[in-house]
C-alpha positions in Angstrom: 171.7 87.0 132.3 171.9 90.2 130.3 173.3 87.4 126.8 170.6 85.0 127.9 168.5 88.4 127.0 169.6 89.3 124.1 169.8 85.8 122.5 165.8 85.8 123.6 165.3 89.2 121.1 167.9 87.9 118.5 166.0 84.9 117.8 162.5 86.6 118.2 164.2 89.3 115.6 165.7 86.2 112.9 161.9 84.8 113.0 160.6 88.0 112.2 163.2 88.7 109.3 162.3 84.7 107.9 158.6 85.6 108.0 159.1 88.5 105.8 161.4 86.7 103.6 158.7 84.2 103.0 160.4 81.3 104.7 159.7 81.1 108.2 159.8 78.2 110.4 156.1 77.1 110.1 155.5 75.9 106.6 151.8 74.9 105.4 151.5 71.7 102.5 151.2 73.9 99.5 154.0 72.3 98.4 153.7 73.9 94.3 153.5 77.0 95.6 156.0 76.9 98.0 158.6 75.7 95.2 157.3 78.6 92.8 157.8 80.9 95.6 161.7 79.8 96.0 162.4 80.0 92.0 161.2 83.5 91.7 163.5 84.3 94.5 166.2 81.5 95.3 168.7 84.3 97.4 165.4 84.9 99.8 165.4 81.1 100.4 169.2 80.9 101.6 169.1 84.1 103.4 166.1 82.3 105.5 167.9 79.3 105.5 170.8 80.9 107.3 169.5 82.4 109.7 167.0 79.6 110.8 170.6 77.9 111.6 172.2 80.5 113.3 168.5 81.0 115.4 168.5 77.1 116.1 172.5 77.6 117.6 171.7 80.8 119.4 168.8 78.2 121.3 171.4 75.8 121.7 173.9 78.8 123.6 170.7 80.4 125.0 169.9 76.7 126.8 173.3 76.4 128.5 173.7 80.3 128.9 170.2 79.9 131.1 171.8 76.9 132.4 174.9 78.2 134.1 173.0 81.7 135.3 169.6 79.6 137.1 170.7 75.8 137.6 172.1 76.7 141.0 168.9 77.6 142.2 167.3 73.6 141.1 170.1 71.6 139.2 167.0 68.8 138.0 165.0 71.7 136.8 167.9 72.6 134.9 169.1 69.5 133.2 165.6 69.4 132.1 165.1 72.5 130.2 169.0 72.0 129.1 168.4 68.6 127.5 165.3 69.3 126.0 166.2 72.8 124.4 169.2 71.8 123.0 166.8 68.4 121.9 164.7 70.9 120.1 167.1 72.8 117.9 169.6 69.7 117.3 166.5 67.7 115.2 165.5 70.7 113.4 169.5 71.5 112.8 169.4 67.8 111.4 166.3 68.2 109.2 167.5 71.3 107.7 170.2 69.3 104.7 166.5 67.9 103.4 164.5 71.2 103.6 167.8 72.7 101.6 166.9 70.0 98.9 163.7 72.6 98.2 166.3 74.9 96.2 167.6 72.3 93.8 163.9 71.1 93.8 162.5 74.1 92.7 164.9 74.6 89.9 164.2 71.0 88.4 160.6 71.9 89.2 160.7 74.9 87.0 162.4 73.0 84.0 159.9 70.4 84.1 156.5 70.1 82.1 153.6 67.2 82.0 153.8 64.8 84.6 157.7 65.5 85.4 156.2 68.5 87.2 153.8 66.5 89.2 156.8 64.2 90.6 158.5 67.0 91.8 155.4 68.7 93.4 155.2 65.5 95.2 158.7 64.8 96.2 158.4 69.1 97.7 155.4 67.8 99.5 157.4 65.0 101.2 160.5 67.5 102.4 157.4 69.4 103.5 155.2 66.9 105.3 158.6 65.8 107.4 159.9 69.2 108.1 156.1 69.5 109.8 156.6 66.7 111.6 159.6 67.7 112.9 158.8 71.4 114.0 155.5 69.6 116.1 158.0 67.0 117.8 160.7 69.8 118.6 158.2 72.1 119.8 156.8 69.6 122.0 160.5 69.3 123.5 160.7 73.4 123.9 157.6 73.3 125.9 158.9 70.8 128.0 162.1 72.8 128.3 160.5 76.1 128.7 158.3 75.1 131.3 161.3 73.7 133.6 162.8 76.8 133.7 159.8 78.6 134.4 158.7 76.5 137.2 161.9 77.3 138.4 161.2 81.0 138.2 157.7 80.9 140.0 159.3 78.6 142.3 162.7 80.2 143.2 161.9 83.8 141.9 164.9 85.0 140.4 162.8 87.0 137.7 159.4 88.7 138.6 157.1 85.7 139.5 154.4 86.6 137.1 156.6 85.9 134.0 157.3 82.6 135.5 153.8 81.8 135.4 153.3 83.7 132.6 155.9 80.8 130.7 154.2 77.8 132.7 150.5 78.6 131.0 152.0 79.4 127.8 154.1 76.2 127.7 151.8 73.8 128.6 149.3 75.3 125.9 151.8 75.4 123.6 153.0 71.8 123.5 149.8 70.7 124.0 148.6 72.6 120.9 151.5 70.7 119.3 150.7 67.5 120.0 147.4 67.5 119.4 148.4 69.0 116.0 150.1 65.7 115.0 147.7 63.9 115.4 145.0 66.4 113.6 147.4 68.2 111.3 144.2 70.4 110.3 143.7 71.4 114.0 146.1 74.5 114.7 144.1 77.2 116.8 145.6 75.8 120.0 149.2 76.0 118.6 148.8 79.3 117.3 147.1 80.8 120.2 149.9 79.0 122.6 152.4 80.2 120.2 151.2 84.0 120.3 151.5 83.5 124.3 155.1 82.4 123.9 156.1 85.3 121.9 154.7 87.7 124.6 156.6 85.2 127.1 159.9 85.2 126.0 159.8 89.2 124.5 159.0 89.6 128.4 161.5 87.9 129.8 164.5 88.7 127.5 164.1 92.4 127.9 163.3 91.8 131.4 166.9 89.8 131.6 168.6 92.4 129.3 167.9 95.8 130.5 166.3 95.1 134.5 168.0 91.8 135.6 
């Protein structure tokens, strides 16, 4: 319980890090901007890139880690947040060879003039538009994995019961923030808000798990 803990902060800690770098995991559609911003500073763009793999595995370890410590309790609960965690990080982990296609992008991008440059604003917007899509299908599967294991909280109680319920209310308003975002990409206050709420959520429950468990 006390790893399942830390790999909750670790992967709360690389988001942070990727936000600063200017690369985090949510990307908007500016796609011109976006390849400018990776051609002023291509080492930025790996460093990012890196750790959004190794925070996508530490989800896959966190899943079974979670698995082996709570799955006793309500072995259906956890199949279903094991299968659709590790769901979640293995399409972005399959994505991630076309968002890497951004670096050599932007360096075409940069030699380009006329209406060369346009293509490759275009062919940016693409990578971007699908690595979108993605993120809003994966995150629909975390929600769906979160919230198993935090009905199994509420309902078995191994942690304190109100982070349980704390993780049920922030994953149901996360995923459906999610989905409705796919269908209106322009609508995001529901996926922000539930994603604030499952920051707090698993902050909570990874130092609870670290330092109380």
């Amino acid at each position: 319980m006390q790893l399942s803990g830390f790999l909750f902060l670790l992967i709360i800690i690389i988001l942070i890090l990727c936000e600063i770098l200017g690369h985090g995991t949510i990307s908007d559609l500016k796609s011109e901007v976006k390849l400018q911003k990776i051609n002023e500073d291509p080492k930025k763009f790996k460093i990012s890139f890196v750790l959004l793999i190794i925070e996508h595995l530490s989800i896959i370890t966190l899943a079974i880690m979670l698995f082996v410590a709570f799955s006793p309790l309500n072995i259906i609960l956890g199949v279903i947040w094991v299968i659709f965690r590790i769901g979640e990080s293995s399409f972005q982990i399959y994505d991630k060879k076309n968002y890497w296609g951004l670096l050599n992008l932007a360096k075409q991008y940069s030699d380009a003039s006329g209406v060369e440059t346009n293509e490759f604003v275009n062919l940016g917007l693409s990578i971007l538009k699908r690595k979108i899509s993605i993120f809003t299908f994966s995150q629909i599967l975390f929600s769906i994995g979160t919230l198993g294991y935090s009905l199994l909280f509420v309902i078995y109680e191994p942690v304190p019961v109100i982070i349980g319920w704390f993780g049920i209310v922030s994953s149901i308003i996360y995923g459906f923030g999610n989905g409705v975002k796919r269908v209106k990409p322009d609508f995001e206050v529901l996926g922000n808000v539930g994603g604030l709420l499952i920051l707090i959520f698993e902050l909570g429950l990874g130092v609870w798990l670290l330092f109380l468990s």
